[in-house]
C-alpha positions in Angstrom: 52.6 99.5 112.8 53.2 99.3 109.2 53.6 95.4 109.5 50.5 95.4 111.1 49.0 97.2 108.2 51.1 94.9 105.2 49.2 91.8 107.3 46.0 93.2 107.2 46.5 93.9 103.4 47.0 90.9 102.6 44.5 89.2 104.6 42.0 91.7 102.4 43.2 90.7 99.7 43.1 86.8 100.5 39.4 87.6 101.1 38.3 89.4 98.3 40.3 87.0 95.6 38.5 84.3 97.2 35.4 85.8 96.6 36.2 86.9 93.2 37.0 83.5 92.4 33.8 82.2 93.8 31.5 84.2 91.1 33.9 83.8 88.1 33.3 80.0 88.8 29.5 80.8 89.0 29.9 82.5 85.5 31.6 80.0 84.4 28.8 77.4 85.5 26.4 80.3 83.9 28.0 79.8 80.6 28.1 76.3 80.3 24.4 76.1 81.7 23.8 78.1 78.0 25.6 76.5 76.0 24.6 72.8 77.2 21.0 74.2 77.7 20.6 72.5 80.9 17.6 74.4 82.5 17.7 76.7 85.5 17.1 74.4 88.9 18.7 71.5 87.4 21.8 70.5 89.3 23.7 67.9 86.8 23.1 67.1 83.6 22.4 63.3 82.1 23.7 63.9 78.6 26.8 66.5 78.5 29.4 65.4 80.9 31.7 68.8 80.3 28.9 71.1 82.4 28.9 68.7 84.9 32.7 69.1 85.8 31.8 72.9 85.7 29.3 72.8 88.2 31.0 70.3 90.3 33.9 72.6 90.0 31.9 75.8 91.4 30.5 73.5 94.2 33.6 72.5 95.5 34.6 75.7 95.6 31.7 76.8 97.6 32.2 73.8 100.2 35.3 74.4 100.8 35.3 78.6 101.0 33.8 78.7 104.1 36.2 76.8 106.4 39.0 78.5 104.3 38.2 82.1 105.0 37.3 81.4 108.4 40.5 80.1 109.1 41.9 83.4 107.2 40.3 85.2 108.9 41.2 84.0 112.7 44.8 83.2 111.7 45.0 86.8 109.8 43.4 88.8 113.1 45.3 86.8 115.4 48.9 87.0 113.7 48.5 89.7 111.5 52.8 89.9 110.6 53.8 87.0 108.6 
């Protein structure tokens, strides 16, 4: 039982750092948006190359955190004890 629970924990906490990560990227693109003054709604910028890799940074994250935690989560549920 207590394996059971240490699996679970850690799937938790794969979750939520996932997550976590997720908006300090978004911050991060938040930040740069200021600082670069590229307006709200515009995805890339034409003259500062730096917020671009921010933003392209966030996105990928964002593509690629769906099929991670649902892969998590079904391997986490399904074999709980490492």
């Amino acid at each position: 039982m207590a394996d059971l629970c240490r699996g679970l924990q850690v799937l938790l906490v794969n979750v939520v750092g996932t997550v976590v990560l997720s908006f300090w990227a978004g911050g991060r693109v938040g930040g740069a948006r200021v600082k670069f003054k590229v307006p709200f709604g515009q995805m890339y910028s034409t003259k500062h190359d730096l917020f671009n890799y921010y933003q392209r940074g966030h996105q990928h994250i964002l593509e690629h955190m769906t099929l991670f935690l649902s892969m998590s989560l079904i391997g986490g549920l399904k074999w709980p004890v490492g």
